[in-house]
Gaussian input, Z-matrix of N, CA and C with variables (Angstrom, degrees):
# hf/3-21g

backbone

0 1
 N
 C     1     B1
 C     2     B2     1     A1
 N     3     B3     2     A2     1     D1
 C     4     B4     3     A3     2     D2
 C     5     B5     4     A4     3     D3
 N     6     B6     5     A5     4     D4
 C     7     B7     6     A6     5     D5
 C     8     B8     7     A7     6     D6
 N     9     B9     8     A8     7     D7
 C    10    B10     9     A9     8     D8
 C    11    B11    10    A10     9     D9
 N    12    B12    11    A11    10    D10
 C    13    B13    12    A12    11    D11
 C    14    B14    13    A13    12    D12
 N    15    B15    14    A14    13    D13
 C    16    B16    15    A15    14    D14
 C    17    B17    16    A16    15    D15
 N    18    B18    17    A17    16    D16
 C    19    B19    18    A18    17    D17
 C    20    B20    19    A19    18    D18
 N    21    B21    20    A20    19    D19
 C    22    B22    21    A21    20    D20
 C    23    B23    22    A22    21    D21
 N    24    B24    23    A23    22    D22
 C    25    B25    24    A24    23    D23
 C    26    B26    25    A25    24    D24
 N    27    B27    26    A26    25    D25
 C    28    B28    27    A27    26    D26
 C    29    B29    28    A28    27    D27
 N    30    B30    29    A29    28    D28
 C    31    B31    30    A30    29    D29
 C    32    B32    31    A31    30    D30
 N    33    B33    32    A32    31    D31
 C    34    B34    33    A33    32    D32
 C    35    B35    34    A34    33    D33
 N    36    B36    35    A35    34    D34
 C    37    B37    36    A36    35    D35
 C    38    B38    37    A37    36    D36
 N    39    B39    38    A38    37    D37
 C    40    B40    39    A39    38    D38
 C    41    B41    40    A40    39    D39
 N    42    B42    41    A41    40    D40
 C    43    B43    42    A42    41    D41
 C    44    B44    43    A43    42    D42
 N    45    B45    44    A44    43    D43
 C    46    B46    45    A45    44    D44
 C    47    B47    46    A46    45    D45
 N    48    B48    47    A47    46    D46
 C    49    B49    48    A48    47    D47
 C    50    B50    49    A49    48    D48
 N    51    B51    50    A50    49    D49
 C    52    B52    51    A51    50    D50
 C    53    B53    52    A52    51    D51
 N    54    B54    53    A53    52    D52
 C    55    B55    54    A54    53    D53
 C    56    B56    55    A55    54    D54
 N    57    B57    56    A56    55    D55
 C    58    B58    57    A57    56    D56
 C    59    B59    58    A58    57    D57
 N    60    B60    59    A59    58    D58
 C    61    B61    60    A60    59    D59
 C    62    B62    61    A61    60    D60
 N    63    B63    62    A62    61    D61
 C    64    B64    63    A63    62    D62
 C    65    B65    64    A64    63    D63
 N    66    B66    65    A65    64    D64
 C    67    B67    66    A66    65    D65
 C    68    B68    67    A67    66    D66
 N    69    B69    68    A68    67    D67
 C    70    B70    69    A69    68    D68
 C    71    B71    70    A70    69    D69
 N    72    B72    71    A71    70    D70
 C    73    B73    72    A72    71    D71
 C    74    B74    73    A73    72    D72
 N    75    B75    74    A74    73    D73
 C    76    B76    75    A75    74    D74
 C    77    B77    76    A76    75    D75
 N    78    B78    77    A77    76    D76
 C    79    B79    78    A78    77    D77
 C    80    B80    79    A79    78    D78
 N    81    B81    80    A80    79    D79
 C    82    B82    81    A81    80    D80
 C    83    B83    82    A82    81    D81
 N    84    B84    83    A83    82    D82
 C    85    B85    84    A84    83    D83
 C    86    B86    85    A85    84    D84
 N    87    B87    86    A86    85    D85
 C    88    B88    87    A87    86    D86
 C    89    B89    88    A88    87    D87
 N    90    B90    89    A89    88    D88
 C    91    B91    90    A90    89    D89
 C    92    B92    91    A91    90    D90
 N    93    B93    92    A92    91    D91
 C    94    B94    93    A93    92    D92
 C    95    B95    94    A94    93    D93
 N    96    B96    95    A95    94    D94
 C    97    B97    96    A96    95    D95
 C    98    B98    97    A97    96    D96
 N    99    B99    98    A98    97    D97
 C   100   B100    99    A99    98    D98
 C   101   B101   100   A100    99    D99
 N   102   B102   101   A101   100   D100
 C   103   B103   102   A102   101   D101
 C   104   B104   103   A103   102   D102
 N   105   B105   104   A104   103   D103
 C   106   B106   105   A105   104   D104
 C   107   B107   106   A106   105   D105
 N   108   B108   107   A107   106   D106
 C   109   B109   108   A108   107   D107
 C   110   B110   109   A109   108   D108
 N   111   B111   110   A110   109   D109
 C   112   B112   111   A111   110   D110
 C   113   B113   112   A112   111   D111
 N   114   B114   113   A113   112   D112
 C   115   B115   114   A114   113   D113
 C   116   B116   115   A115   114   D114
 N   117   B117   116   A116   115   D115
 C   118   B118   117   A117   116   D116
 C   119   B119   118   A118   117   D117
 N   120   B120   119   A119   118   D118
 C   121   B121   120   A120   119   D119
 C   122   B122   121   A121   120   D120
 N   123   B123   122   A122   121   D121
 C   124   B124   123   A123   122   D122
 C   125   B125   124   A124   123   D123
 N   126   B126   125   A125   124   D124
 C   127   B127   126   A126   125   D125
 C   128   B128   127   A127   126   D126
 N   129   B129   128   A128   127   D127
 C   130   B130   129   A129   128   D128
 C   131   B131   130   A130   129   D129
 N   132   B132   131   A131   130   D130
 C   133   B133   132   A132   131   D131
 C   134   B134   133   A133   132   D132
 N   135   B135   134   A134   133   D133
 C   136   B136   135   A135   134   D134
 C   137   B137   136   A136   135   D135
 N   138   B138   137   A137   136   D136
 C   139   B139   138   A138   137   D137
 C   140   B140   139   A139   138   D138
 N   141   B141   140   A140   139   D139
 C   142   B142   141   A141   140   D140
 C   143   B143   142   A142   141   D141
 N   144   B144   143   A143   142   D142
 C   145   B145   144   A144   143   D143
 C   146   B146   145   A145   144   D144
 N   147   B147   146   A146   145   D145
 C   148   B148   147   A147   146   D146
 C   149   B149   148   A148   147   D147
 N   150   B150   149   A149   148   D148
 C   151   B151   150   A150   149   D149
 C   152   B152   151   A151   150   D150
 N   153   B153   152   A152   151   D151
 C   154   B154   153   A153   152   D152
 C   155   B155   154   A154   153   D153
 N   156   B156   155   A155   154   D154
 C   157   B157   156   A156   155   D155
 C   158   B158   157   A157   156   D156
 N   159   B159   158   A158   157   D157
 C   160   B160   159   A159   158   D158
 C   161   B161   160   A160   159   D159
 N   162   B162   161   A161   160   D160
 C   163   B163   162   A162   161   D161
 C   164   B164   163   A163   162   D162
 N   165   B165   164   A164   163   D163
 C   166   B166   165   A165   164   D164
 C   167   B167   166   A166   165   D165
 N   168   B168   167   A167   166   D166
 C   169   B169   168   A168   167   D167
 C   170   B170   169   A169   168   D168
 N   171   B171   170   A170   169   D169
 C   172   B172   171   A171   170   D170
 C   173   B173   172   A172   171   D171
 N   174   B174   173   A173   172   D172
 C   175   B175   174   A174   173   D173
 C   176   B176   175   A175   174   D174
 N   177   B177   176   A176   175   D175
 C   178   B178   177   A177   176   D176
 C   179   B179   178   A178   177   D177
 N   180   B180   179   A179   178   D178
 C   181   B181   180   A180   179   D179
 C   182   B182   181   A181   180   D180
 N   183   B183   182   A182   181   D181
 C   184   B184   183   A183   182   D182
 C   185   B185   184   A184   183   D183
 N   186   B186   185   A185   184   D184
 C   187   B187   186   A186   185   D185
 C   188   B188   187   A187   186   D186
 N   189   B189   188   A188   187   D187
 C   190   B190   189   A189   188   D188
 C   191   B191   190   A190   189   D189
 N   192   B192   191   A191   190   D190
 C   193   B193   192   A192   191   D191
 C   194   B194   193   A193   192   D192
 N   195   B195   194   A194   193   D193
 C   196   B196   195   A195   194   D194
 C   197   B197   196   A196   195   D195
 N   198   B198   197   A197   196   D196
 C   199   B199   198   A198   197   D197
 C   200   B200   199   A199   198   D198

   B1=1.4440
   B2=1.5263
   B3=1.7401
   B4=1.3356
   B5=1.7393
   B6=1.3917
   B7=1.2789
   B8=1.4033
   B9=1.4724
   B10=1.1003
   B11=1.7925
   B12=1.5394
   B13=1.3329
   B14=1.7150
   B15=1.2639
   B16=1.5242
   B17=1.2803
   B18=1.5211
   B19=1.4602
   B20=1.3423
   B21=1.3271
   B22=1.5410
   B23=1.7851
   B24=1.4599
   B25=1.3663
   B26=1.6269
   B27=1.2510
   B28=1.5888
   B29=1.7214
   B30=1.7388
   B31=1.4360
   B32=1.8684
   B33=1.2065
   B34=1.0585
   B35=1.4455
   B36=1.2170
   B37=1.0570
   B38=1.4524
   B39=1.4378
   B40=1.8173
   B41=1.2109
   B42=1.5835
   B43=1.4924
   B44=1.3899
   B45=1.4418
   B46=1.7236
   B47=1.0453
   B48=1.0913
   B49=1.9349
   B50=1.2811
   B51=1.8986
   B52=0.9603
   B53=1.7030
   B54=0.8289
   B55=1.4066
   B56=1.7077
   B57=1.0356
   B58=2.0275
   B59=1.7241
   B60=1.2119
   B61=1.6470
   B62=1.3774
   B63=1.8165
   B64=1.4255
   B65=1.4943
   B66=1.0939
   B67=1.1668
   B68=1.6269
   B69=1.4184
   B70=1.0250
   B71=1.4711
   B72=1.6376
   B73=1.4768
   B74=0.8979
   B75=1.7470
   B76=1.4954
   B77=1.3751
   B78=1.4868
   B79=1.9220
   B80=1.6439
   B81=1.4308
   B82=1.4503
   B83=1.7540
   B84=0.9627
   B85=1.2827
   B86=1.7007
   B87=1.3721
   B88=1.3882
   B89=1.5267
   B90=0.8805
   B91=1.8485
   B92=1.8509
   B93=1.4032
   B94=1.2483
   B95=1.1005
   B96=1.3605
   B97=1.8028
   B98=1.3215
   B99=1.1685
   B100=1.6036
   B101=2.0960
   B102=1.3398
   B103=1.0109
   B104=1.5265
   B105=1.4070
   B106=2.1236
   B107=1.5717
   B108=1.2829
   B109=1.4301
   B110=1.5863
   B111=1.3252
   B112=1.7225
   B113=1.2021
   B114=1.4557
   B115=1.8501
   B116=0.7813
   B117=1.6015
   B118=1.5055
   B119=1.4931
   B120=1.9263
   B121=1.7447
   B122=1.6619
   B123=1.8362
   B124=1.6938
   B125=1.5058
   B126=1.5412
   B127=1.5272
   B128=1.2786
   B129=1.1660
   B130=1.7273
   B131=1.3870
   B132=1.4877
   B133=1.7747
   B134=1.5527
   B135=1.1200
   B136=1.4623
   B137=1.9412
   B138=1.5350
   B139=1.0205
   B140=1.8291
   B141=1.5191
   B142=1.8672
   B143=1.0538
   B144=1.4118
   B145=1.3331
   B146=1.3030
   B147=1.6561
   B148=1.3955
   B149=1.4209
   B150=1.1318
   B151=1.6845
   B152=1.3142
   B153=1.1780
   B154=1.4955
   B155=1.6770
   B156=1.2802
   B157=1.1784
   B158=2.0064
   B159=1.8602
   B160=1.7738
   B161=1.1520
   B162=1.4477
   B163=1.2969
   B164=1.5112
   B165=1.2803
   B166=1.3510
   B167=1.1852
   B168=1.3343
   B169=1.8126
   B170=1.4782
   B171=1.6411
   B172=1.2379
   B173=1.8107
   B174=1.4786
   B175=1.1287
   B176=1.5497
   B177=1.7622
   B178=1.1460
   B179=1.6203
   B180=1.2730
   B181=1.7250
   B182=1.2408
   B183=1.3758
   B184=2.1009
   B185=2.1398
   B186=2.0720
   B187=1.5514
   B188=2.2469
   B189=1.6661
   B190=1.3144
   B191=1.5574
   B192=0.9082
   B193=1.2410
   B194=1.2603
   B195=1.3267
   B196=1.6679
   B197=1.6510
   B198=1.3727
   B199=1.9431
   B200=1.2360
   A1=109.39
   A2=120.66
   A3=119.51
   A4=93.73
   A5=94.69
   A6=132.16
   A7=98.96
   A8=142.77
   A9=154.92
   A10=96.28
   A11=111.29
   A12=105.54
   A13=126.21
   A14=120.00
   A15=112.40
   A16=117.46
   A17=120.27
   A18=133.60
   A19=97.81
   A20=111.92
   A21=109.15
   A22=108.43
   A23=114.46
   A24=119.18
   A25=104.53
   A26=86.23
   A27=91.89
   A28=127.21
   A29=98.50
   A30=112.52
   A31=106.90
   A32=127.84
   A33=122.56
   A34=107.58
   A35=146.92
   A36=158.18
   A37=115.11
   A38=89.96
   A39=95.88
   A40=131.18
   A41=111.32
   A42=128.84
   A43=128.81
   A44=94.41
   A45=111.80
   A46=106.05
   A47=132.08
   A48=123.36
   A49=74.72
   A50=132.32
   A51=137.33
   A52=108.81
   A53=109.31
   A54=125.70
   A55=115.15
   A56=99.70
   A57=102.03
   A58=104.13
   A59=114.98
   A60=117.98
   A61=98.41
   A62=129.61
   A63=103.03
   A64=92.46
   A65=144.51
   A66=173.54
   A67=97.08
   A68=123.23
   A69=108.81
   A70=132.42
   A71=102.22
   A72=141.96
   A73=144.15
   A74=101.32
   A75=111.11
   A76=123.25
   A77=105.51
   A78=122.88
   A79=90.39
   A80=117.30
   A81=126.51
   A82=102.79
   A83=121.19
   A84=124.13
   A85=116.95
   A86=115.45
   A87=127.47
   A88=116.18
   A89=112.60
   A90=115.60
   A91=87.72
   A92=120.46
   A93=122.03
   A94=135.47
   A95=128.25
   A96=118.96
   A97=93.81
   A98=146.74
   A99=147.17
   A100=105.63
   A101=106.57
   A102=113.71
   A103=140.92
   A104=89.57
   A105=111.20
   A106=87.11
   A107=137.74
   A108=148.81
   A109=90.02
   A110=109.29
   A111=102.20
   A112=121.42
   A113=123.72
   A114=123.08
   A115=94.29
   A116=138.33
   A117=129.80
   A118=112.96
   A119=93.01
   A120=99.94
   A121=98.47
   A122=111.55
   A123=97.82
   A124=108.45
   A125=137.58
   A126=105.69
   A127=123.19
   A128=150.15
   A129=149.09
   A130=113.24
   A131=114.70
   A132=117.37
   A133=81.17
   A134=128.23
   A135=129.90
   A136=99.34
   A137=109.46
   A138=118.90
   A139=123.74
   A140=97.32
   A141=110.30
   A142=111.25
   A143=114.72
   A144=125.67
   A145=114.78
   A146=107.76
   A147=105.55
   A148=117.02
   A149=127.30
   A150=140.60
   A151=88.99
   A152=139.10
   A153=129.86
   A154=114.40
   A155=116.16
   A156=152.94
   A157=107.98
   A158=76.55
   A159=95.77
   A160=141.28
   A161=111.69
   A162=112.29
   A163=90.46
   A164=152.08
   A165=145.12
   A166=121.20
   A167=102.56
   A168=119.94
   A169=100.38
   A170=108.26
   A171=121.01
   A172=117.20
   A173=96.92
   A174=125.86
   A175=125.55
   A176=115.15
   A177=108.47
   A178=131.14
   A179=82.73
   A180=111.53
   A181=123.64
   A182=115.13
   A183=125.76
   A184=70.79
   A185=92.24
   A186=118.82
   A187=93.75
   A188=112.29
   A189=101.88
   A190=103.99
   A191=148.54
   A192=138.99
   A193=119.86
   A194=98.80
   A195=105.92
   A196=108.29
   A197=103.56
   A198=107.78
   A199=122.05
   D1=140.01
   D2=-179.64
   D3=-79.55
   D4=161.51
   D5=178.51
   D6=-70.62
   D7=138.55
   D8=-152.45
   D9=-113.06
   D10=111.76
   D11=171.37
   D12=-42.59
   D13=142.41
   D14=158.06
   D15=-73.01
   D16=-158.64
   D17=-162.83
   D18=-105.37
   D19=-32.24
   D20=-169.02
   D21=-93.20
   D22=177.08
   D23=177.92
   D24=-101.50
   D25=171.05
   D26=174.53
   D27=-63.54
   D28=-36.89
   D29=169.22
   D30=-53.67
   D31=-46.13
   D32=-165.47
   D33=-88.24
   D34=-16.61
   D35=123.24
   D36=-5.84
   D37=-93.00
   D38=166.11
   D39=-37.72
   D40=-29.68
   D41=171.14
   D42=-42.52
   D43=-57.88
   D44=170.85
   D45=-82.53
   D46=-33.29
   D47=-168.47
   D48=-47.70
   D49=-80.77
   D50=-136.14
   D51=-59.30
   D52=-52.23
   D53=-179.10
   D54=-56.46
   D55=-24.12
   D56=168.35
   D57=-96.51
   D58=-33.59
   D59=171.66
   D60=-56.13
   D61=-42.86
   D62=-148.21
   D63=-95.85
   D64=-19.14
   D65=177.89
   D66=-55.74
   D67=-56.27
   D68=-172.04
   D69=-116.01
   D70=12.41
   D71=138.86
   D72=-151.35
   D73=138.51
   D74=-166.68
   D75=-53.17
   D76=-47.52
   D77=-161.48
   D78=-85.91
   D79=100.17
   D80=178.29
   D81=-102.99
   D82=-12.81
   D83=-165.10
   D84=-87.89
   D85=-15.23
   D86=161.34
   D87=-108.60
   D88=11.85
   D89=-167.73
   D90=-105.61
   D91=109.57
   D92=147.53
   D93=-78.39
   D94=-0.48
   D95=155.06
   D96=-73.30
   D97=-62.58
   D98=-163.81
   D99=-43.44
   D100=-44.67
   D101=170.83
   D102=-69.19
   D103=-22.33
   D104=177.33
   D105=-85.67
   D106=-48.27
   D107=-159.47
   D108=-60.98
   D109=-67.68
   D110=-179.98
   D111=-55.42
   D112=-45.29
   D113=169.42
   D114=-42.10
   D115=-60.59
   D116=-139.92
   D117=-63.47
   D118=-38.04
   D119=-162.57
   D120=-71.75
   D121=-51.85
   D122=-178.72
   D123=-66.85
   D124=-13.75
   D125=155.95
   D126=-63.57
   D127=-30.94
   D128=156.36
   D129=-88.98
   D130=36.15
   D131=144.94
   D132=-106.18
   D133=-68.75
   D134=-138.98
   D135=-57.34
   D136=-51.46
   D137=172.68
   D138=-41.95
   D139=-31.02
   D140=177.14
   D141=-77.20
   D142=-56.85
   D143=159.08
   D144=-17.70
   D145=-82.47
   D146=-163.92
   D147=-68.03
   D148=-8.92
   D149=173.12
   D150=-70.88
   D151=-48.84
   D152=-159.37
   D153=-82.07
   D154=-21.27
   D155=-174.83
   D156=-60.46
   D157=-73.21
   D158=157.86
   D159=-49.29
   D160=-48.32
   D161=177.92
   D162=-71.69
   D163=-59.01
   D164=-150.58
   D165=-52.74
   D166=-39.88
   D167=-177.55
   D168=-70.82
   D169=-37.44
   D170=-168.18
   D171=-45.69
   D172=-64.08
   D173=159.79
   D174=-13.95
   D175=-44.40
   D176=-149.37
   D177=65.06
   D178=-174.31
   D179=165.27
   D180=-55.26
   D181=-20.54
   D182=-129.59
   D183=-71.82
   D184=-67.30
   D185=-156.97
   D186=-35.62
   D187=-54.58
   D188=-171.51
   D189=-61.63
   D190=-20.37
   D191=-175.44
   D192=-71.17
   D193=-33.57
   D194=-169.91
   D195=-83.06
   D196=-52.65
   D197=169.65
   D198=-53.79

């Protein structure tokens, strides 16, 4: 059986991981889980982004016409 999504997204997820890591050490700059945690989060901004990007272009003209 699949695992039943949560409420939250993955971006916000990553959010707090990060946010209890930095929280509960200072020296972030040699710690590589802290560092895969951040790739991870700007790979699923960049990824939202560009979904949002798509549909926009997607859209056309029709959406400026109407606003």
């Amino acid at each position: 059986m699949a695992k039943k999504p949560t409420g939250e997204s993955d971006e916000t997820r990553l959010k707090k991981k990060i946010a209890v890591r930095v929280k509960d050490e200072k020296k972030l700059l040699g710690d590589p889980a802290a560092r895969s945690l951040r790739k991870r989060l700007k790979r699923v901004q960049r990824k939202r982004r560009a979904l949002s990007s798509r549909k926009k272009h997607a859209a056309g003209k029709q959406t400026e016409t109407k606003a």
